[in-house]
Each structure stands twice: as structure tokens, then as C-alpha cells.
Phi, psi and omega in degrees: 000294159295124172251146217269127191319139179302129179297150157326160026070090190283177211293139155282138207291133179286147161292155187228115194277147173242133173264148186277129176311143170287176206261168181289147181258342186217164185214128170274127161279306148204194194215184177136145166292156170260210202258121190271152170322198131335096189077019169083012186271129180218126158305164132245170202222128133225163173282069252189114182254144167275111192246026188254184154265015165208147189306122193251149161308287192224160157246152129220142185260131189258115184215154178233158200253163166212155172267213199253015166252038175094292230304127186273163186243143177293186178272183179237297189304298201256354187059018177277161196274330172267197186194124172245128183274143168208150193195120177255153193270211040256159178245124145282113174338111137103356195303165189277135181322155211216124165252117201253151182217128219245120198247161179052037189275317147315073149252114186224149168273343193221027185272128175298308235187146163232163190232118203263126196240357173183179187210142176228132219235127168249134195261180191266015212223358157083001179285154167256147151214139186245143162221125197257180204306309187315319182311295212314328183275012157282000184256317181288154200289161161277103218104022182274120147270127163274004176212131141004272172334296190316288187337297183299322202278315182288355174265333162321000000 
């Protein structure tokens, strides 16, 4: 006769959204110091595709040099422990790899190596994305050495 009221409806548990990383947007094929020059004045060189579907403006690579005792080598311009490589585009989607080269960044008689330590990507619509050190092995080719360190122990 009576019907006995229905138990409340329990709480739904809150969701916690997680967002998904976007797919990599630029993919390095490789890097290296060039040979140094006059006076110990040395390039970088990189290697580097736009693999998004859409046209970036600029790259830059953040990067640190080391000579062949370890020893980080400064910038020649800023005297910093880093260095940021920029290279303006437009980079066009899906376009074939491009080895961009950077003149005087570096002056040493001995730099082993540079270690590419973030990316930073400007689209032509002026949004930004960085990708830091966790990131950098969705970008790097596979089989890409990223460190120094390895570089050093074998010329020893």
C-alpha cells in the first residue's frame, strides 16, 4: 500500500579529466657542433622536420655545449651556460627535413658536444608550445643521443 521511498541516488564519484598530450609537433633528426673556425668561433647545426599539421612560425632550441673534459662551454654572445638557437619559418606541414645552422655560437678550440635541453615552437597565430627535457624523447629521433655524458666517456 504504501511504497517505501526510494534510497537516494549516490553521489558520483568526481571525475579528474585528464588531458592528453598533443602529438609532437617538430621531430629532430640530429645535432652537432661544427668544426671550430678562427679563433675557436664554432657552429651548431640542426636537423629538423614539422611533422604537425600546421605552419609554425619559429623554432628554438635551447641548448648547452660542453668541451671534451665535460667543462659546459658559455654562449659567445650572452655568456650563459645555455644558448637559444632561433630559426624562422614558415615551416610548412609534413614538409622534408631541413638542416638549420647557427653561426658563431660557441667560442672553444674543443667543444665534444651540445645537448638540445627544451624546444620551443611559435605557430603563425603567435600560440606557443615548449617542450622541456620530460618531453624532448617524443621529438628526438629514436636512437638520437641527447647527452653529453655518453659522447664524454667514449673520447676519453
Amino acid at each position: 500500500m504504501f511504497k517505501k521511498p526510494e534510497p537516494p541516488a549516490p553521489e558520483p564519484e568526481p571525475v579528474v579529466k585528464v588531458k592528453p598530450l598533443k602529438e609532437p609537433v617538430v621531430q629532430i633528426h640530429g645535432f652537432k657542433p661544427g668544426q671550430p673556425g678562427k679563433g675557436g668561433l664554432t657552429d651548431a647545426h640542426i636537423r629538423f622536420s614539422n611533422v604537425s599539421d600546421q605552419t609554425l612560425q619559429f623554432v628554438m632550441f635551447k641548448t648547452t655545449a660542453y668541451d671534451a673534459e665535460g667543462h659546459i662551454v658559455p654562449a659567445k654572445k650572452t655568456n650563459r651556460p645555455d644558448a637559444w638557437l632561433r630559426v624562422a619559418g614558415p615551416f610548412r606541414p609534413l614538409a622534408p627535413p631541413g638542416e638549420h645552422k647557427w653561426d658563431k655560437i660557441w667560442q672553444h678550440k674543443q667543444i665534444a658536444c651540445f645537448e638540445v635541453e627544451g624546444v620551443e615552437i611559435i605557430y603563425m597565430d603567435g600560440a606557443n608550445e615548449y617542450y622541456n627535457e620530460s618531453r624532448l624523447g617524443d621529438i628526438l629521433d629514436t636512437g638520437l643521443n641527447n647527452s653529453c655524458r655518453t659522447n664524454l666517456v667514449v673520447q676519453q
